[in-house]
Structure formats: structure tokens, C-alpha cells
C-alpha positions, 0 to 999 in steps of 0.5 A: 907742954906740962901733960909730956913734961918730966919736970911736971910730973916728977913733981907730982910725985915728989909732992904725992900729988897723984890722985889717979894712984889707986893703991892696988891693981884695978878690978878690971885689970886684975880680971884682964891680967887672970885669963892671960894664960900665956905667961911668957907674953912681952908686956909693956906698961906705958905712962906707968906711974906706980903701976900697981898692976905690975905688982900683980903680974910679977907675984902672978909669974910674969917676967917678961913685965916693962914700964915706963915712965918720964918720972924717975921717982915712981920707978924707984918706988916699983923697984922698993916694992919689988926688989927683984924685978929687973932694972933692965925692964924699968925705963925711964924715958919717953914712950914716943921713942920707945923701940922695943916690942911687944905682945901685949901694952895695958893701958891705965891713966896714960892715954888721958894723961896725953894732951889730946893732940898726941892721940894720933900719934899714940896710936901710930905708936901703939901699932909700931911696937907691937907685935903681929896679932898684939893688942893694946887692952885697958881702960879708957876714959869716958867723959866729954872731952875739953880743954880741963885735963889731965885727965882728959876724957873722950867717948866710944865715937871718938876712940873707934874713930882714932883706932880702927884704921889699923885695929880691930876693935874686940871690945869696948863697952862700960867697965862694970867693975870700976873703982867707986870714983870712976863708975860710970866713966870707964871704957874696958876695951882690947884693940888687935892690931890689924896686920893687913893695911886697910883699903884705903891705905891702898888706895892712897898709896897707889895713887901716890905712887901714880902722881909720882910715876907721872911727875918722874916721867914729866921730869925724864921728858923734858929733860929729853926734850932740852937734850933735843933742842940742843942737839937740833941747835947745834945741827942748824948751826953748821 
């Protein structure tokens, strides 16, 4: 699958074939990461690439900043850039077997990247390696999804739907501060992690756990009833 392929886009990389590169931190990431008080929050971002928005919260005094990337070359450049930040906080590897945890995830040209079957899993994900109250918050594409990508695009309908089983949806509305080529295209948005499990969740557990209390018993009984009939037929045989 070349949109989960390191090969893939190391090569992009090395080529400097990244139009999706900015240069910069992003207005609205730039107008997130300034009202983050909190400057000891474990931030992860995932599908890094450069992440310019690295740049900006280390030189804002956040150190508790990782990344991660399948390629290798877009992590070296971040270390160029920022000689000081942690090699520990640079991981190379896949975002799907991640097992730190963290406060806040932003999201930036990672989730399109995503073949579109993965969108599932990357919300699954998202709520594992979060912590109580974390949040995912960044932008989202918004075009009609098709079979053309990466990038690959999605609307408000589709990304309610994958999210709100297990987030609650702060915002998600038109970025009003979106690079020139992205205007128009852009969803800001902040998903909470939601650390209650929806009712429907209940109810399907409970009804596994009847269908197999059911099949237990059923199994305990005939079981028994073997036992019996071997008993009985030991009996009429004396």
C-alpha cells in the first residue's frame, strides 16, 4: 500500500517531492498552539513529515513535543533545524504500533495521507494513546472523498460519523485562516476523547456477555447430560 509505505515516502523526501510542506507552521496551527497555556502537555505529532509546527512549540517552550514518521529523512531534517530537541522525542516507526501516551495529538496532512480503509483504525488508535480528557485537534480535509489521493479528502457528515462514538466533538467548522491553496478546504477541529463508553457499547457488550453466558450453560449441560446417560448405562448394565 504506497499511502503506509516507508519506501514511498522516503522517496518523496529524498526527491523533495512534498508539495503538502508549507515551509512554516500554519495560521491555525500557530492560533491553536498560542492559547495552550499549558506548557507541560505530552504532545505527539503523528505522520510528521518536517513538522513545522514543531519548530514553533519547541522555540514556544514546549519539550514534552514528539513526532513520528515512517521516513527517516524528514526526521534528520527536524533534528537540523533544532539541534537540541531530544532524540528520544523523534520516532521513526509506525504510528499504528505506537504505545506511549499522550495529552494532546494535532493532526496536520496525516489522516489524508491514510488510504481511506485505515480511518477506522486511526480513530481506534487516536483513543488508545491518549490520555483521560486528551484531545486530537488540527485540520481535516474537506473535499469529496475518491479513489485520487493522497491527499484524500472527506466532509463534516463523514468525520462526525467516524468520531463520535468515542469523542466528543468541540469544534469542527471552516478554517478561516488556511494557507491560500487550502482555502476553502479546510476543517479546524478539537475531538475530546470521551472516557465514558457510549450506550451502545453497553448494550452490545451485555448482549455478548448473555450469548455467551447462554452458550456456557448449554455447554456445562450437555456436558452433564453425557455424564448421566453413562451413569444410567452403567446402571441397566448390572
Amino acid at each position: 500500500m504506497t499511502t503506509f509505505n516507508k519506501d514511498y515516502w522516503e522517496n518523496r523526501y529524498q526527491n523533495d517531492e512534498a508539495p503538502w510542506d508549507t515551509g512554516s507552521v500554519t495560521a491555525p496551527m500557530k492560533a491553536y498552539i498560542d492559547q495552550i497555556t499549558d506548557k507541560n502537555l505530552t504532545i505527539l505529532i503523528p505522520g510528521a513529515g518536517n513538522a513545522h509546527e514543531l519548530d514553533y512549540l519547541f522555540s514556544q517552550g514546549f519539550h514534552n513535543v514528539y513526532v513520528i514518521d515512517l521516513a527517516p529523512t524528514p526526521l534528520e531534517n527536524i533534528k537540523l533545524r533544532n539541534p537540541d530537541f531530544p532524540d528520544a522525542q523523534l520516532i521513526q516507526g509506525d504510528f499504528f504500533e505506537l504505545k506511549h501516551t499522550f495529552d494532546l495529538v494535532l493532526e496536520q496532512t496525516f489522516f489524508c495521507a491514510l488510504s481511506p480503509e485505515l480511518r477506522p483504525q486511526y480513530a481506534a488508535k487516536m483513543h488508545e494513546i491518549l490520555n483521560p480528557g486528551g484531545k486530537i485537534a488540527g485540520l481535516l480535509f474537506d473535499f469529496p472523498l475518491t479513489e485520487a489521493g493522497p491527499p484524500f479528502g472527506g466532509s463534516k457528515t463523514e468525520y462526525r460519523k467516524l468520531f463520535s462514538d468515542t469523542f466528543t466533538i468541540k469544534t469542527l467548522e471552516r478554517a478561516h485562516n488556511s494557507i491560500k491553496p487550502r482555502q476553502d478546504r479546510e476543517l479546524f477541529f478539537i475531538f475530546e476523547k470521551n472516557n465514558t463508553t457510549t450506550m451502545k457499547n453497553i448494550i452490545l457488550t451485555q448482549q455478548e456477555i448473555n450469548h455467551k453466558t447462554k452458550r456456557i450453560a448449554y455447554q456445562i449441560y450437555e456436558t452433564f447430560a453425557d455424564e448421566q446417560e453413562v451413569v444410567l448405562a452403567g446402571i441397566a448394565a448390572n
